[in-house]
C-alpha positions as CSV (number, residue, x, y, z in Angstrom):
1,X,25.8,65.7,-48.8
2,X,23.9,68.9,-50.2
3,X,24.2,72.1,-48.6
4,X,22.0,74.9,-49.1
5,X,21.2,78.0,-46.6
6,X,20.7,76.5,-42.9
7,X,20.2,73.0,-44.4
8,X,22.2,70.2,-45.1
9,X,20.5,67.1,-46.5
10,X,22.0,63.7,-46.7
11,X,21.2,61.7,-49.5
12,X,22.8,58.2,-48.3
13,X,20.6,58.5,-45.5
14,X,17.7,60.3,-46.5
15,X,17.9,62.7,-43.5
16,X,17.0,66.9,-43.9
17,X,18.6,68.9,-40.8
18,X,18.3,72.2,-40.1
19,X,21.3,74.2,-38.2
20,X,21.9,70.1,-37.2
21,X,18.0,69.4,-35.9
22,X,16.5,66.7,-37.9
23,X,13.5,67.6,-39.4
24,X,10.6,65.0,-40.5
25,X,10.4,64.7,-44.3
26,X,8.3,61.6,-46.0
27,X,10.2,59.6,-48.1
28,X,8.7,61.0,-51.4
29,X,10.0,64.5,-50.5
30,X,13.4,63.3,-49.7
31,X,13.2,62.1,-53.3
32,X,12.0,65.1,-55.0
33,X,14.4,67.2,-52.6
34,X,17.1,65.0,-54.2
35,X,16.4,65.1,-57.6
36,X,16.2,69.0,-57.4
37,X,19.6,69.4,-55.3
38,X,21.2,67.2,-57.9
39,X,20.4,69.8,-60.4
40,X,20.4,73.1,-58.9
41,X,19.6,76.2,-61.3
42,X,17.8,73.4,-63.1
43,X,14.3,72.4,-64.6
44,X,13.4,69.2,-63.3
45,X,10.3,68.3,-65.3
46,X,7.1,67.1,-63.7
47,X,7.0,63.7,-66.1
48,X,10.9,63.3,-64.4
49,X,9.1,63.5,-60.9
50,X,6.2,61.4,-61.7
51,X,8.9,58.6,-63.2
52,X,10.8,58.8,-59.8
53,X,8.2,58.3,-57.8
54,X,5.7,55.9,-59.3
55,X,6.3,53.1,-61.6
56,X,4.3,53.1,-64.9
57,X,2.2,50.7,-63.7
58,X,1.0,52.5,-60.7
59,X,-2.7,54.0,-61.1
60,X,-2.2,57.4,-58.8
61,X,-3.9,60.7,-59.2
62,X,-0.5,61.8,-60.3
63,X,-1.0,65.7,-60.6
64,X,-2.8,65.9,-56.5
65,X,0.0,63.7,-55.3
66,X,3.1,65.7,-56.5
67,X,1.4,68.8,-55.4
68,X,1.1,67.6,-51.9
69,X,4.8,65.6,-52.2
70,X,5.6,69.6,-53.5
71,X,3.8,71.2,-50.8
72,X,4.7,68.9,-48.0
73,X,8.9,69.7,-48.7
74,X,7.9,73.2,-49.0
75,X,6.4,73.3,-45.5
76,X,9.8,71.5,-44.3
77,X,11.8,74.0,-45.9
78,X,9.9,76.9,-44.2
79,X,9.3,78.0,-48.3
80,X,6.6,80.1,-50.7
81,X,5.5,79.3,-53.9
82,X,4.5,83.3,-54.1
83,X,7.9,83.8,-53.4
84,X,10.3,80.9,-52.8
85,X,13.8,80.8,-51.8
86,X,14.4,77.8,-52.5
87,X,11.7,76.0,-54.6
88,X,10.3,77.5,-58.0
89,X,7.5,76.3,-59.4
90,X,7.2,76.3,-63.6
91,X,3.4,76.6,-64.6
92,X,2.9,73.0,-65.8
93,X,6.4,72.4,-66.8
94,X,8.3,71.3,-63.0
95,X,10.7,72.6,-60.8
96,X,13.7,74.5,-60.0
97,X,16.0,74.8,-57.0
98,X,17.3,78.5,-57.0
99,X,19.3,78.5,-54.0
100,X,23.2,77.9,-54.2
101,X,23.8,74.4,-53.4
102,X,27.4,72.8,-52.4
103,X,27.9,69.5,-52.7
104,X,30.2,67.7,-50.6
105,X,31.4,63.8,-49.4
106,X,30.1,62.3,-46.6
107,X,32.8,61.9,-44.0
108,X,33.2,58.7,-42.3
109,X,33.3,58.7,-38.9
110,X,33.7,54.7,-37.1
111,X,35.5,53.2,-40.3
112,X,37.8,53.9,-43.3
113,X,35.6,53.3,-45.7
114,X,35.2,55.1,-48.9
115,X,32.9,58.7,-48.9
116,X,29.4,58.0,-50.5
117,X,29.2,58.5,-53.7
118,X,26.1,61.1,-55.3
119,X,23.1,58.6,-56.2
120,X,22.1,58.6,-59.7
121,X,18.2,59.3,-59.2
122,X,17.0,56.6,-61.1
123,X,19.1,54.4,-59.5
124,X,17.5,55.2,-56.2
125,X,14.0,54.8,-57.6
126,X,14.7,51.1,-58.2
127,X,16.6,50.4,-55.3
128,X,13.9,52.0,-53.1
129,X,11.5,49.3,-54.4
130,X,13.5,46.6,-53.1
131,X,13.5,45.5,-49.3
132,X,16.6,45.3,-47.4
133,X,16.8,43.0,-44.8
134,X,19.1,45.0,-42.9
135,X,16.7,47.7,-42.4
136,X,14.1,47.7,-39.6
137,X,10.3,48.0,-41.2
138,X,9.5,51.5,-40.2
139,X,5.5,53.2,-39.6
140,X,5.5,55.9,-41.6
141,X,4.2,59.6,-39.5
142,X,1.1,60.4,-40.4
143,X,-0.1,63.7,-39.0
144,X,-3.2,65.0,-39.7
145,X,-6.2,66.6,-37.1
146,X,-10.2,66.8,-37.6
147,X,-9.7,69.8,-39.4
148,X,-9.4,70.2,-42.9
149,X,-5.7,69.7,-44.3
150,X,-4.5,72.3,-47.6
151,X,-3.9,69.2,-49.7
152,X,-7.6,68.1,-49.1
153,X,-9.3,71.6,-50.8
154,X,-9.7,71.9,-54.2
155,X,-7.8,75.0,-56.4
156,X,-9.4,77.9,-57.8
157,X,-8.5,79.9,-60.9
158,X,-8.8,83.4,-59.3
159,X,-7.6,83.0,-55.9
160,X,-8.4,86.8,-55.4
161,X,-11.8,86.1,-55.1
162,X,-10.7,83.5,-52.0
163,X,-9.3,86.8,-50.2
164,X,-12.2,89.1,-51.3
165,X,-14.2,86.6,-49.5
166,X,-12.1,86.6,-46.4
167,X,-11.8,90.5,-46.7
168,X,-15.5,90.2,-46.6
169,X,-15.4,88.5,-43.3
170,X,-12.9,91.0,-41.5
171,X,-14.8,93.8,-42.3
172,X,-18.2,92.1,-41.0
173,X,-16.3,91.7,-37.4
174,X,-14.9,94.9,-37.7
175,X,-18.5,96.7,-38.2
176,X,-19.6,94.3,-34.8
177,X,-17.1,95.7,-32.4
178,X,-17.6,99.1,-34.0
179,X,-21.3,99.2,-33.8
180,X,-21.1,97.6,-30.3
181,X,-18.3,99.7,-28.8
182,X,-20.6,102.9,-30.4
183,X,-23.9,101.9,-29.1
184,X,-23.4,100.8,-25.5
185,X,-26.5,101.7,-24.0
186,X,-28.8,101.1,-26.5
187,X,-26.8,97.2,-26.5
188,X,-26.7,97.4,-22.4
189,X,-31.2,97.8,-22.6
190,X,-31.2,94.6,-24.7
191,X,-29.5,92.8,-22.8
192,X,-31.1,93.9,-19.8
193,X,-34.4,93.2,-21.6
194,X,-33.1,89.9,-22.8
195,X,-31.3,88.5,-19.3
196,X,-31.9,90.7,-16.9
197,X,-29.4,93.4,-15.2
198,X,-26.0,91.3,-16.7
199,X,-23.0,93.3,-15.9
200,X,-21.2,90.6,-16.9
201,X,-22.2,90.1,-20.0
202,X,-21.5,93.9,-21.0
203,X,-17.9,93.6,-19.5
204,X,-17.1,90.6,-21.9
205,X,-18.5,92.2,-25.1
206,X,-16.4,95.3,-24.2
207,X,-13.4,93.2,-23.6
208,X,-13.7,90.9,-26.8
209,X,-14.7,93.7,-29.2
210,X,-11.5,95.8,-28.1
211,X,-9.2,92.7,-28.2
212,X,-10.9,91.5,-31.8
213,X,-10.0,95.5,-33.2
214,X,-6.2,94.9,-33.6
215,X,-7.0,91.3,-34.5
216,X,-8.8,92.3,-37.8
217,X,-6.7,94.9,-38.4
218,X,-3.9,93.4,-38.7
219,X,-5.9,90.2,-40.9
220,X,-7.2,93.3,-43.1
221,X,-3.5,94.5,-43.2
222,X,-1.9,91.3,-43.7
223,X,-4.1,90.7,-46.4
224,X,-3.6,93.9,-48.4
225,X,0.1,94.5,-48.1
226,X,0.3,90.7,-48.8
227,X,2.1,89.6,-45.7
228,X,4.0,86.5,-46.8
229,X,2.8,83.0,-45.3
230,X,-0.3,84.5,-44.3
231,X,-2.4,81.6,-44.1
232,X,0.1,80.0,-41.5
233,X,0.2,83.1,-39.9
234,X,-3.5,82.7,-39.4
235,X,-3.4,78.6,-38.0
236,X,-1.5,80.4,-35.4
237,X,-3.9,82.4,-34.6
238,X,-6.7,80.2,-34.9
239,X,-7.5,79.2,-31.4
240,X,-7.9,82.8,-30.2
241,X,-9.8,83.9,-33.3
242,X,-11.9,80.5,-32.6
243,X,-13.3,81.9,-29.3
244,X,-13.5,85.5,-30.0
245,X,-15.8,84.6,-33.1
246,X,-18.1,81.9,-31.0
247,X,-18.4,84.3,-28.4
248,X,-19.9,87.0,-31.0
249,X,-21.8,84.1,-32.6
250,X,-23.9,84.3,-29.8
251,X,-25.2,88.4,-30.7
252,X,-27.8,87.3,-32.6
253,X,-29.7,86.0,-29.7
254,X,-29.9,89.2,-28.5
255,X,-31.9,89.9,-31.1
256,X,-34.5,87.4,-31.0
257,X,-37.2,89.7,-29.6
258,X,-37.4,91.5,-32.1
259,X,-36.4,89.0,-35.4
260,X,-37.8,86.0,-33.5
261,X,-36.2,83.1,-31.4
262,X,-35.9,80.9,-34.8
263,X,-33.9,83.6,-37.3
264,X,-31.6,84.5,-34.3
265,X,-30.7,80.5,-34.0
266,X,-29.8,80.3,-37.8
267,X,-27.9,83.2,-37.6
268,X,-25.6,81.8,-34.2
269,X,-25.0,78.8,-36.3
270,X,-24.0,80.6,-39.4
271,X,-21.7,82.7,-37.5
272,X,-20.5,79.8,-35.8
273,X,-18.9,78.4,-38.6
274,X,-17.4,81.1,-39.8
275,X,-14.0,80.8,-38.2
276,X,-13.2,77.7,-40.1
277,X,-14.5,79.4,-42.9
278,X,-11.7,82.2,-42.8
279,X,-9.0,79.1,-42.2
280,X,-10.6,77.5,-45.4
281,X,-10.5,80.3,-47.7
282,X,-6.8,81.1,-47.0
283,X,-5.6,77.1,-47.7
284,X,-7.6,77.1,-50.6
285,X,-6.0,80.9,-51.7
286,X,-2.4,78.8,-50.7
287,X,-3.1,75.8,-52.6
288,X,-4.1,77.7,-55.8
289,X,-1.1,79.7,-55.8
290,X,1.5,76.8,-55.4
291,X,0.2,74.4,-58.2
């Protein structure tokens, strides 16, 4: 039984608890959470990983796979590659656990029978292999939505430029609500001369630019003072940021009088994409920094 922080992970049974709630963990992370708890303060090589958890014979895009294996126990552990407390990641060499770990015997609690004893790693490798007809055939949780996952993007060398580009973005909203709060009756006669007398309409842009102000702000903010986990920071956002973007991805229709009914169109679709956009460029910034 390891114990580490708020954790405790069983390695007879393969369970990860936090403060004594169970927490999902795939079966490859529960091996590369074991191998690294074994040896705590420790390098445990990428060649070491890639032994544990595929045979030699296996063909396996073996660098993708133990980055999301990597990533996934991250998420579990609530972790950073930028700056982890628990998981420390040695450019193209493996892995270290840097938290203080204690070690101690399962305690039985039906029968008097002997503590578990700590698994040699590659002893759980084989034994994994083999079925045990004991054990109920479990489906394995696969939990993934229409939207793209982290593990799906591909890695950049400069992941700057990822949050130049989102930085970019921010400041274009920023310049809308500006412009739009500035401007109100030159904005109310085009809409007037676009729908008609539409109180409505100029109620909702007032309300959406002043709630998307301390929105952006605090994206700009995050971004430059490097707020950690920003990009799940973000996901929880989404869904509002979602609908206060494709309600200003409509502005450009506003214009089509004067740019023309087929430029204001494109520019309604462009904009509506950008919210996944921003989500994009902030898994892709994650992802490069963790492998």
């Amino acid at each position: 039984m390891f114990r580490f922080a708020v954790y405790e992970a069983d390695q007879a049974s393969g369970e990860l608890r936090k403060s004594g709630i169970r927490i999902h963990l795939p079966d490859q992370a529960c091996q590369v959470l074991d191998a690294l708890l074994a040896r705590p303060g420790e390098i445990v090589t990428r060649e070491e990983l890639r032994q544990r958890l595929w045979p030699a014979d296996t063909f396996v895009d073996f660098d993708h796979g133990l980055n999301t294996v990597i990533n996934k126990l991250r998420e579990a552990l609530g972790d950073a590659a930028g700056n982890p407390r628990f998981i420390e990641t040695l450019a193209r060499r493996g892995y270290r656990f840097v938290a203080p770990v204690q070690v101690t015997e399962r305690t039985p609690t039906i029968q008097s029978t002997p503590s578990y004893p700590i698994v040699d790693p590659e002893a759980v490798a084989v034994n994994s292999s083999r079925p045990n007809p004991s054990q109920k055939p479990t489906t394995p949780i696969i939990r993934r939505t229409f939207l793209t996952a982290a593990e799906d993007l591909p890695t950049v060398g400069s992941p700057f430029i990822l949050l130049l580009f989102f930085l970019l973005i921010q400041f274009m909203y920023l310049t809308f609500y500006i412009v739009a709060l500035a401007r109100l009756r030159p904005l109310e006669s085009v809409v007037e001369q676009t729908f008609g007398p539409s109180a409505w309409i100029m109620t909702t842009a007032i309300i959406a630019a002043l709630i998307g102000l301390p929105i952006r702000l605090y994206l700009i903010s995050g971004v430059l003072f490097g707020i950690e986990n920003m990009s799940m920071k973000f996901r929880k956002l989404f869904a509002p940021i979602f609908l206060l973007d494709e309600l200003w991805a409509l502005a450009p229709l506003l214009l089509a009088p004067q740019i023309g009914i087929g430029l204001a169109l494109a520019a309604t679709a462009t904009l509506v994409y950008v919210p996944f956009s921003q989500r994009t460029l902030l898994l892709m910034r994650k992802r490069s920094a963790e492998v």
